[in-house]
N, C-alpha and C positions, 0 to 999 in steps of 0.2 A: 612477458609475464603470462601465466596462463591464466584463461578466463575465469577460471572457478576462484584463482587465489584474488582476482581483481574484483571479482564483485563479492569475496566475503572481506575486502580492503574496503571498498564503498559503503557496504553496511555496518564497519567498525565507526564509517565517519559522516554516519546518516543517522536518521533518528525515524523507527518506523513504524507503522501501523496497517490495522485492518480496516474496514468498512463495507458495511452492507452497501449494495448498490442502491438501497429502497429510503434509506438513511442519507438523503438528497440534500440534508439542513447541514448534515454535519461534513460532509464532502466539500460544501461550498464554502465552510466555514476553513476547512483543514489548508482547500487549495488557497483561499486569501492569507494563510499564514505562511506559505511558500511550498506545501507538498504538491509531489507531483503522483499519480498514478504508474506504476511500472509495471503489473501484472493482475491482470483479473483470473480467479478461479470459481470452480461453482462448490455452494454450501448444500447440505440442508440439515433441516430441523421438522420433525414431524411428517416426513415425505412432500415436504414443501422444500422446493429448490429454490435458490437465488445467488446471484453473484456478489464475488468478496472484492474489493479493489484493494490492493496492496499498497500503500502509502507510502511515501518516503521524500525525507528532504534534505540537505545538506547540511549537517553542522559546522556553523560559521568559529 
């Protein structure tokens, strides 16, 4: 299967989200419900940078 069709399969059967990295409460809160981080990118807002964590978990 090719990769790109495999992982828009994965996120048909994921449930997913952003997060600022600075937002440290709600990270710890996401990964105690089973998300895992799969890709960090950088944001900004107001010429202030900061990184996004991409969220994602498996729909049972």
């Amino acid at each position: 299967m090719n990769s790109n069709l495999s992982e828009k399969a994965l996120i048909l059967q994921s449930s997913l989200l952003q997060k600022t990295s600075f937002n440290k409460r709600a990270i710890k809160v996401y990964e105690r419900l089973g998300f895992k981080t799969f890709r960090t990118c950088e944001g900004e807002i107001s010429n202030e940078k900061f990184e996004i964590y991409q969220m994602r978990r498996k729909v049972i």
